[in-house]
N, C-alpha and C positions, 0 to 999 in steps of 0.2 A: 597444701602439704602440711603446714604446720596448725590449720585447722583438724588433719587428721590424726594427728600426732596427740596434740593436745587433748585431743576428746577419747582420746584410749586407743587409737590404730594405728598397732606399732608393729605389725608383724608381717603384715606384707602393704606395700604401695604397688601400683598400675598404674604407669603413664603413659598414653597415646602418644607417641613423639611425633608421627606422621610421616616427613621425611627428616630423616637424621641430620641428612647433611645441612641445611638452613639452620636447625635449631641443635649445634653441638653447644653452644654459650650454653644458653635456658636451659638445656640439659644437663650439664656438666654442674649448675648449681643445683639440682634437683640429686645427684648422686652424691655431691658433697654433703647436704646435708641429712640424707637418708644415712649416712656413715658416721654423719658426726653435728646431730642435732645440739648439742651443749654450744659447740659455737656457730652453726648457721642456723639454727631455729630461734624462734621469741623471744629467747634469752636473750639476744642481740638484736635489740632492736630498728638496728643497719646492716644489718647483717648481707643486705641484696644491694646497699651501694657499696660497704666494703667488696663483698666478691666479684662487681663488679670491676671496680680498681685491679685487685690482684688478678683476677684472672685476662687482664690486658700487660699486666706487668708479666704474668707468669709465661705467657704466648710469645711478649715479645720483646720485651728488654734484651735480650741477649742480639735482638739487631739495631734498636734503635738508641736513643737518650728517652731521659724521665720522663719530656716533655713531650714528645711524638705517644710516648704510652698514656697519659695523660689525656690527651684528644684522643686515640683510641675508648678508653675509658669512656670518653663523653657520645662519641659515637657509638657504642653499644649502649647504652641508656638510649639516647634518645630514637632510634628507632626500634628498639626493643617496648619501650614508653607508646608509638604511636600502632605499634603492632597488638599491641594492649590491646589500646581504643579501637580499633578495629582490624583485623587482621586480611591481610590485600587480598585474599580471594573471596574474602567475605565483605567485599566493597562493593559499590553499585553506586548508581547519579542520585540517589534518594536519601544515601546519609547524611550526610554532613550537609547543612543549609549553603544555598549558593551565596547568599549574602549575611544572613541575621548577624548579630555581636560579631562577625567577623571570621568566625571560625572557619571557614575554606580557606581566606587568604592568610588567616596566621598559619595554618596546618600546610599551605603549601609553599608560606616562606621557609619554613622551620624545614621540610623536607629537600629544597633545594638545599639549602645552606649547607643539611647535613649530608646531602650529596657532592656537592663542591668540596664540602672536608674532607672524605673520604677519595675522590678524585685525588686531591692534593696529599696524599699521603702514603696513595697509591704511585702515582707518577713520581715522588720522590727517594720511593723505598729503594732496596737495595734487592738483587737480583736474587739471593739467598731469600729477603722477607717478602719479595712482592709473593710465590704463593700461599705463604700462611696467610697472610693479611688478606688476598682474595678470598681464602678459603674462610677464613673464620668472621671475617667484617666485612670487606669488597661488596663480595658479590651479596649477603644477606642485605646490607643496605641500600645497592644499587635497583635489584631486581624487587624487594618492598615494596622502597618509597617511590620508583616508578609506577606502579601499579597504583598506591593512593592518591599521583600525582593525575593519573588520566583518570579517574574517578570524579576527584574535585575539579577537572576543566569540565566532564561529562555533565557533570552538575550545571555545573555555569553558562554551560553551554546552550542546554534546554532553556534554564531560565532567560538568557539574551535571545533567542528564540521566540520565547513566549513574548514580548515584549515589544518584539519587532526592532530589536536595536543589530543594525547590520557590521556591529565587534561579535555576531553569534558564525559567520562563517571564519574572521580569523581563529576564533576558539576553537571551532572542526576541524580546522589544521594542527593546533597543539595536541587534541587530542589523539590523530590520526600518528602523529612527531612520538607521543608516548607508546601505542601502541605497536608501532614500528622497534623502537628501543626495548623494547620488550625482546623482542623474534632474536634482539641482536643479544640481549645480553642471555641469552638459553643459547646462542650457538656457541659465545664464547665461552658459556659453562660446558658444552661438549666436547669442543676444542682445544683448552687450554689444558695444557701437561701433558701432550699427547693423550688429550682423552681420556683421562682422569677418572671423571665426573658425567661421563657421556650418559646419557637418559635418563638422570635425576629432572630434565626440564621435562620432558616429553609429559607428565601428567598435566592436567587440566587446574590451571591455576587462577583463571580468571573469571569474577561475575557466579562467585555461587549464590544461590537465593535459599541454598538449604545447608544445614549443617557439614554437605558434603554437595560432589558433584551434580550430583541429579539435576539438570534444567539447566545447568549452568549457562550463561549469557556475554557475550562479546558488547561492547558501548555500540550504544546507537546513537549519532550523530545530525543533526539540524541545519543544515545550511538555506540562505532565505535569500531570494529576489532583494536586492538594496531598492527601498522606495525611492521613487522619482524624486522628491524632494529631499532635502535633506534637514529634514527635523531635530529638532532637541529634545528627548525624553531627560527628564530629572529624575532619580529614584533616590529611596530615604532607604540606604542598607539595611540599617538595625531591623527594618517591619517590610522591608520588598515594596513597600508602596509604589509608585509611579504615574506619573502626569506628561504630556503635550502643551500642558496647560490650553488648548485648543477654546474656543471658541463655545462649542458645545459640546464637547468632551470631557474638556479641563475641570480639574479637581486641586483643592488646596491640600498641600499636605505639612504635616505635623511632623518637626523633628523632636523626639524624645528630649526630656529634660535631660541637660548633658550630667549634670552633677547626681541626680539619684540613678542614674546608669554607670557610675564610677567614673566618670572620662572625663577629662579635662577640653576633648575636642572632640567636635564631631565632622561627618563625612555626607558631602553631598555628590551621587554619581551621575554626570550630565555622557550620555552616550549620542549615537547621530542615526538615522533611520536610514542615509544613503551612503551611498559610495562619495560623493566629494564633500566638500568639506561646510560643515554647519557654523555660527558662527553665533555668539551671545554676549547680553551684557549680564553685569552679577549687580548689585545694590543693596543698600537699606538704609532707613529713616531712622533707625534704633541704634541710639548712640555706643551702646554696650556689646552689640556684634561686630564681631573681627571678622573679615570674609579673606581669604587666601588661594591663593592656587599654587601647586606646583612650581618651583622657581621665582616664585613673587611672595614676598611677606605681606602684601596685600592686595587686595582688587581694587580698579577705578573703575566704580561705576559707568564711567563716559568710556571706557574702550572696549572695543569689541574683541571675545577671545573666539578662535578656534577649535573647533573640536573635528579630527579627520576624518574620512571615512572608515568605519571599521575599527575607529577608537574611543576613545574615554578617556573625559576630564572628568580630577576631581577636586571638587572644593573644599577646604578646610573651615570649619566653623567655631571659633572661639567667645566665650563670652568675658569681656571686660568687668571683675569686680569689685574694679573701684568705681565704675560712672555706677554701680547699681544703687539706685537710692532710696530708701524708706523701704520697709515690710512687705508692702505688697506683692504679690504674684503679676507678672509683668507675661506681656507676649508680646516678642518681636516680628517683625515680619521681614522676609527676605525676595526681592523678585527677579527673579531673570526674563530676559529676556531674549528675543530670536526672530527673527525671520517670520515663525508662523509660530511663535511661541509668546504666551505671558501668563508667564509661574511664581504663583504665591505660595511661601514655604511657609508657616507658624512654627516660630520658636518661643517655646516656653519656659520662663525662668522662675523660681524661687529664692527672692533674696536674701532670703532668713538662711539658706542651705549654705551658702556660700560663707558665709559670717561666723558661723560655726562650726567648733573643730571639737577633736577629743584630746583627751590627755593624754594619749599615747600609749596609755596602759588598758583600755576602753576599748569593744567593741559594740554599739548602737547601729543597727542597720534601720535605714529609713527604706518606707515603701516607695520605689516609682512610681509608674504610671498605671501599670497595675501587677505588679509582683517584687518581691523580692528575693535575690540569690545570694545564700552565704556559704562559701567553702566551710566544710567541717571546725576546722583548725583556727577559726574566727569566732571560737565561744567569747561569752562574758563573763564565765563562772564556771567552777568546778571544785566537785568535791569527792573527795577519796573515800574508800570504807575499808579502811584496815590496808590490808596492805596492796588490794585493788584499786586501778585507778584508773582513768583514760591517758592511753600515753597518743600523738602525736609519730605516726609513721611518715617521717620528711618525703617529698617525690614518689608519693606514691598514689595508684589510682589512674584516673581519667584527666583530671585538672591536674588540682597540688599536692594535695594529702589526703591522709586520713586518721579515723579517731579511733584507739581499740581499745576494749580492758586487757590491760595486763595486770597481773599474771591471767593467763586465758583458760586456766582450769575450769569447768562447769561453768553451768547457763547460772544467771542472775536474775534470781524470782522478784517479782515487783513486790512480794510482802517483807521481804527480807531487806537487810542495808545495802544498800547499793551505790557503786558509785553514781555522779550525776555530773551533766554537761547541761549549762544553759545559756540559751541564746536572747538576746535583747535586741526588738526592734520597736519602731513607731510604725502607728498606721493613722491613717486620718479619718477613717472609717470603720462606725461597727455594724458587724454583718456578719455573713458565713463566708467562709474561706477554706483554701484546700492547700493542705503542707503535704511534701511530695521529698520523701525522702530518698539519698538513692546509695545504696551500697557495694562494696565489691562483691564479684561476682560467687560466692561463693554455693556451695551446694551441703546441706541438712546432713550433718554427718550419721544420722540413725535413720532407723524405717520409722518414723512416727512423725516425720516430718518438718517438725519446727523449725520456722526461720521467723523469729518474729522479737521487734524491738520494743521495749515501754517508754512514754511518752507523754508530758502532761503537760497540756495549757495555761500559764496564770496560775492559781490553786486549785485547778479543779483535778476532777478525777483522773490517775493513774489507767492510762489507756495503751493496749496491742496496737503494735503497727506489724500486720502479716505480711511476708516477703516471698512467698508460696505457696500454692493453692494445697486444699487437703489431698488433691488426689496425686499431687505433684512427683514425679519419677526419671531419673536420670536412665532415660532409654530412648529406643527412639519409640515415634509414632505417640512424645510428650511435648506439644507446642509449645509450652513452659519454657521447657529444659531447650528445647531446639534454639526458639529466640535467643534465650539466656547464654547460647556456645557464641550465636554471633553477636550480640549488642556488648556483651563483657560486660552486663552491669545489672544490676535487682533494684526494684524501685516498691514503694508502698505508697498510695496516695489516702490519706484519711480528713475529714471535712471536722472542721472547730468553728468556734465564735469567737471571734478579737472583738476587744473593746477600745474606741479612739484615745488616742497617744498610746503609751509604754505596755507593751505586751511581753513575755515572757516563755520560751518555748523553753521544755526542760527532758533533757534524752537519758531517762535511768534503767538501763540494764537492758537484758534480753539476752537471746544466742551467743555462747562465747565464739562464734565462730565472726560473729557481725564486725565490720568494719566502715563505718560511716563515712561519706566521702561528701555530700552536699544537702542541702535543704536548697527547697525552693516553694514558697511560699508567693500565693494569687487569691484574687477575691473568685469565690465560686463560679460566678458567670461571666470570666471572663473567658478568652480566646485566645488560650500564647501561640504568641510565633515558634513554628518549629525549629529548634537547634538539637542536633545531634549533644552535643555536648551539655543541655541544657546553659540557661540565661548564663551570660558570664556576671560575675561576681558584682551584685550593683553595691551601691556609697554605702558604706558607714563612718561613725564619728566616733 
């Protein structure tokens, strides 16, 4: 909206609402500021977490205290926030990674939690608030983030499936558990207030594969024979790896360096192939790993743990760095054991990583193992041109933020002054390499197309990063555009040369409409793991 405002389109807006009744909030800021851009457009740079406050205060203060409005408040952001990233009829088992960096289980903690708050806020209200509060937060929260909830089991579910780990038929039941609360929460949307609301659910809400209904698809489900024995599979979340460590099967696997991944721990998942219960021991030689589990601040090697049927343990992996001693690159090794199992993990540490910090005013990203991820909002340098500048949009986007020029008057030619954002990392390697930038969703306010940001390596030349094709069109029967309703997100991938140690990425100018949300930078031939949300944010100093 205030991409179109800004670029000269001030005289009529179109918004698809869809259905009304879910999206009265997002609506209601979209009419505030078509009436009164001075204070909800650009000019205010918070302008969409302020309106978000008041329009919880303005709904409902007159039932509750400050503080109930407050967690209201915080419940419209955050599933307004995850409806962003993908919106529940445009979910499926394929987004969101079952395991990589985490993102299924943070995105279905965060959805519980936010449904327990709304629970409890509901059950507490007062007979006058509970239907507003149904109406305006209740049910959009409930009916949502249930739907991305049986998505992310659907996900998980296949993959425990694939794997032959028998917690994939208790996952068929969760998922079967969501899809059932689904049936319930559209009858209580036809039923409550004497029928109110009655045939707002009856359209097709779940499992689109296209910008719209067409094909749409209900989850499909995996339940598996429990093997005779009852095995121990170890898997390494972050890469989905997985071993029996079997005899002739077995495979060493590699837990990623925990420190150039940001993390201070890492996670080992030991599942069971039968119905009763499997049983291991954990260990290691490597004075500097901390091994842990659930309820124990640490492992003994000499006792055997349980894992149930149909469940999962998981191990905590910490690295001590005060036994880490001298420079070198160390590799620990961790082994479990089992019944029909003996599993060799590699852990890899850099000492030097550990030892060094920044000054706090610093941001240095070092490369993992083979890429690095920097949220926008994590430059090293910036520079203004006159009264343009990059300003920092707080809670905005897919992760955390984003980066914009304001004032957002006109595009910013790369011969001209322009503001600049630049990023500082290390790599230990020179080669080709591929930076992958990725922006809000935005669409080319004119017919001539341009969506496209500049961009320079080190000192070298002043380079396009295009964010839509020439023939690109907001219609249908444009795969571009189609993707771009349901991913909510524009990406540009362009190939450079880094030089070993201190490299320099610098983002000057482009489309006033751009809004930079992530870099994610990989050496050409490698092979990322897929994450919906791309790598989560690895170390800098």
């Amino acid at each position: 909206m205030t991409n179109a405002y800004e670029s000269g389109i001030r005289e009529l807006w179109i918004v698809n609402v869809g259905d009304i009744y879910s999206n009265e909030f997002p609506l209601s800021y979209f009419l505030e500021m078509a009436y009164d851009y001075d204070t909800w457009g650009l000019g205010n740079e918070k302008s969409y977490i302020e309106y978000t406050e008041l329009f919880a205060d303005r709904m409902f203060s007159k039932y509750t205290d400050k503080d109930t409005c407050s967690r209201i408040s915080a419940l419209l952001e955050g599933y307004t926030r995850i409806a962003h990233n993908r919106r529940p009829e445009a979910m499926n088992d394929t987004i969101y990674a079952p395991l990589a960096y985490g993102e299924r289980q943070a995105l279905d903690d965060k959805c519980r939690k936010l449904m327990e708050e709304a629970q409890d806020i509901y059950d507490k209200a007062s007979e006058e608030m509970k239907f507003p509060f149904y109406e305006f937060v209740y049910y959009p929260v409930m009916a949502n983030l249930n739907l991305q909830r049986m998505w992310l089991e659907t996900g998980y579910n296949h993959y425990l499936a694939g794997i032959g780990a028998a917690a994939a038929n208790a996952s068929a039941d969760k998922v079967d558990a969501f899809y059932d609360a689904d049936k319930k929460i559209v009858d209580e949307l036809h039923t409550i207030h004497d029928g109110w609301w009655y045939g707002m659910g009856l359209s097709e809400h779940i499992g689109f594969r296209r910008w719209n209904e067409e094909e749409c698809r209900n989850p499909i489900t995996y339940r598996l024979h429990p093997a005779n024995k009852n095995r121990v599979i170890a898997v390494i979340p972050e890469t989905g790896e997985y071993t029996e460590g079997s005899v002739w099967t077995g495979k060493t696997l590699v837990l990623p360096d925990l420190i150039r991944y940001g993390k201070e721990s890492a996670e080992i998942y030991l599942y069971n192939t039968g119905a009763g219960t499997a049983w291991f021991k954990a260990g290691t030689e490597s004075d500097f790993i901390n091994i842990s589990k659930e309820g124990l601040i640490s492992v003994d090697d000499d006792e055997k743990y349980e894992i149930p049927g149909c469940g999962l343990t998981v191990l905590k992996i910490g690295i001590d760095k005060d036994k880490l001693k001298g420079d070198e690159a160390l590799t620990g090794v961790i082994k479990i054991l089992g019944e029909y199992a003996d599993i060799k993990i590699e852990v890899p540490v850099d000492p030097v990583m550990y030892k060094q910090s920044g000054d706090g005013n610093s941001h240095v990203f070092v490369f993992g193992d083979d890429h690095i991820s920097m949220e926008a909002c994590h430059f090293n340098d910036m520079k203004a041109a006159g009264e343009r500048g990059y300003r920092c949009l707080e809670r905005f986007g897919k992760t955390e933020s984003g980066m914009k020029i304001l004032p957002a008057f006109g595009d910013c030619e790369k011969n001209s002054e322009v503001p600049e954002l630049s990023y500082d990392f290390d790599v230990k390697d020179e080669g080709s390499y591929i930076i992958k930038f990725l922006i809000a969703p935005v669409n080319p306010p004119y017919r001539d197309n341009r969506l496209d940001m500049n961009y320079r390596v080190n000192d070298g030349e002043i380079c396009k990063a295009a964010f839509v094709a020439d023939d690109f069109k907001v219609t249908d029967g444009c795969d571009e555009w189609e993707q771009g309703v349901l991913d909510q997100i524009r990406f540009s991938e362009v190939k450079c040369s880094l030089k070993p140690g201190r490299n320099r990425l610098t983002v000057c100018g482009g489309s006033a409409a751009i809004v930079l949300e992530k870099i994610v930078i990989r050496k050409e031939d490698s092979k990322p793991v897929y994450s919906y949300l791309e790598p989560s944010e690895t170390y800098f100093r």
